[in-house]
N, C-alpha and C positions, 0 to 999 in steps of 0.2 A: 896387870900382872897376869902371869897366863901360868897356867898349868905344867908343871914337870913332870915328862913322863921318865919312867927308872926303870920299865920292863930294858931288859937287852934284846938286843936288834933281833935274834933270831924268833926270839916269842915274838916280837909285835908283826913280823914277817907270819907268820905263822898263825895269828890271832886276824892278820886284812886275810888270810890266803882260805881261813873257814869265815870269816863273814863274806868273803866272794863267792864259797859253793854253797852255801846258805842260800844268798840269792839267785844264783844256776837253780837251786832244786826249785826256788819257789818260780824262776820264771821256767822251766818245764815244765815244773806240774797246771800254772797256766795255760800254756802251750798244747799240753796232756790233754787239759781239760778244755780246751777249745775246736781243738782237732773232734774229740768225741762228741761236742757238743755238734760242730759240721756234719757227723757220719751219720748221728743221729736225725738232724734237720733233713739232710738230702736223703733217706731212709725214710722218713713222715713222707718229704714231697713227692718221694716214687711210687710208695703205696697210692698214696694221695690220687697221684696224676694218671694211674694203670685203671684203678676204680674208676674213675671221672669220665676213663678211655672204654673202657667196660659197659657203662651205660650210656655213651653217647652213640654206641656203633648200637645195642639193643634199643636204642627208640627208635636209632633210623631204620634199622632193620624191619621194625616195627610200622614206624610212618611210611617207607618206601613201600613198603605191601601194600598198606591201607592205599598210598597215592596211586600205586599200580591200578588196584582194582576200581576205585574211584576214577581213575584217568582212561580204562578199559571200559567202563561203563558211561562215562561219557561220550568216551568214542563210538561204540555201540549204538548210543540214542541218536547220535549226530548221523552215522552212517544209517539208520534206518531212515530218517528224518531226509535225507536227501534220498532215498531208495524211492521212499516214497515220494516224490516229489519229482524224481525222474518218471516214476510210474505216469503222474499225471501228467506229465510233458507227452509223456508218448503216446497216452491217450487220444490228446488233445492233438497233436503228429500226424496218428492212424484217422484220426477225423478229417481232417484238413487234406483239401485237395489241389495239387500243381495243374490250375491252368495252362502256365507254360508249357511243362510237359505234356499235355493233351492237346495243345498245341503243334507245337512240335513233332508229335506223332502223329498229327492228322496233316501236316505238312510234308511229313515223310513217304505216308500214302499215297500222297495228293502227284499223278504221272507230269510228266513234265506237258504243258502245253495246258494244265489248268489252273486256275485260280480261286481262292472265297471269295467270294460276293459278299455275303454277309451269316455269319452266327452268331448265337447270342446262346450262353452258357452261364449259368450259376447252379449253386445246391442240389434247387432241383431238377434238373436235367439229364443227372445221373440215373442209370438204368431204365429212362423212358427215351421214347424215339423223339429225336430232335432234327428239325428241319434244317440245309443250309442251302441257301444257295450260290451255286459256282456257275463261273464262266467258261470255257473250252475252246480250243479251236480249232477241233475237231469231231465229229459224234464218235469216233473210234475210241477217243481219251477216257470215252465213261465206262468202256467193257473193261480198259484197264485200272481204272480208276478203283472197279468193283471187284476185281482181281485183286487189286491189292489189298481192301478193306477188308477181306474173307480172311487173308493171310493173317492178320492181326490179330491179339486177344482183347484187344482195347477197344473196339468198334465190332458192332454184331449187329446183323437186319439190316440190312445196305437194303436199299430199293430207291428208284430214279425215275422222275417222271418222265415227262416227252419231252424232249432238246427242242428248244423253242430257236429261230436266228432271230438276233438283234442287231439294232444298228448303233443304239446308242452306246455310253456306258464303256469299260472297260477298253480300251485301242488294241485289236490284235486278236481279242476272244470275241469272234461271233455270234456264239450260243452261249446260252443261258440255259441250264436246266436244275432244278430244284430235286436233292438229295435227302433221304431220309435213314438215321441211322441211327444206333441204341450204342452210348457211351457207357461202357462197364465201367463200373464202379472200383471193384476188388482188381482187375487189370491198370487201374490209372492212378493206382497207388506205388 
């Protein structure tokens, strides 16, 4: 058996039409209360996240300095550290002397028509007189020879003994005469 209801149509219309706004207000005030509870939450997270933004740019700001001047003074150590270290290269540079090039220069001096014979040059030969002997083929080669060693800064104290003739030894140069000259030092650098 079931229940007879005896309201008239208009009340029971009227009795579902306030328990439907009943439930409208309570799913609103849900609704209400969820919306505020969101504005509230993402309000926490903004603060939250501006703060967090706040101190992460004042440490870097903070570490970036410190890295600067730490990474400045490393550079610093490093650059004197090769300063000096260039220094002793160059020491070591202005010590050291180009045979070649005293070579070469004495080759340049040397008139056409002569040749070495023989020298012999190391360390200490610089700024004492050193003997060489050349061959010619000519005695006239050696006025020029001494012409041109005067012109130089790199050879000083030219002096030549007596032009000997040979027969053996070198094809085309006759004479043989033994040369005596002071290799500057500060010049054959």
């Amino acid at each position: 058996m079931g229940i007879v209801n005896l309201l008239p149509q208009d009340s029971k219309r009227i009795i579902r039409a306030a328990r439907n706004n009943v439930s409208l207000v309570k799913i609103i005030l849900c609704l209400g209360f969820g919306v505020l509870f969101l504005i509230f939450v993402c309000g926490g997270l903004y603060l939250y996240l501006n703060q967090s933004k706040k101190n992460v740019e004042r440490s870097s700001s903070t570490n970036s300095a410190v890295t600067v001047n730490s990474a400045s003074a490393e550079a610093e150590t490093k650059a004197n550290s090769i300063k000096a270290s260039l220094q002793s290269a160059k020491t070591l540079l202005d010590a050291q002397v180009s045979y070649a090039d005293i070579m070469t220069s004495l080759a340049a001096v040397m008139p056409s028509g002569s040749v070495v014979d023989k020298l012999s040059l190391n360390n200490d030969t610089f700024g004492k007189n050193i003997t060489i002997a050349a061959r010619v083929k000519s005695p006239d080669t050696i006025t020029e020879m001494k012409s041109n060693i005067e012109k130089t800064k790199l050879f000083s104290n030219f002096t030549s003994d007596k032009i000997e003739s040979v027969q053996s030894g070198a094809t085309g140069y006759p004479f043989s005469v033994m040369i005596s000259l002071t290799i500057n030092k500060v010049a054959s650098k």
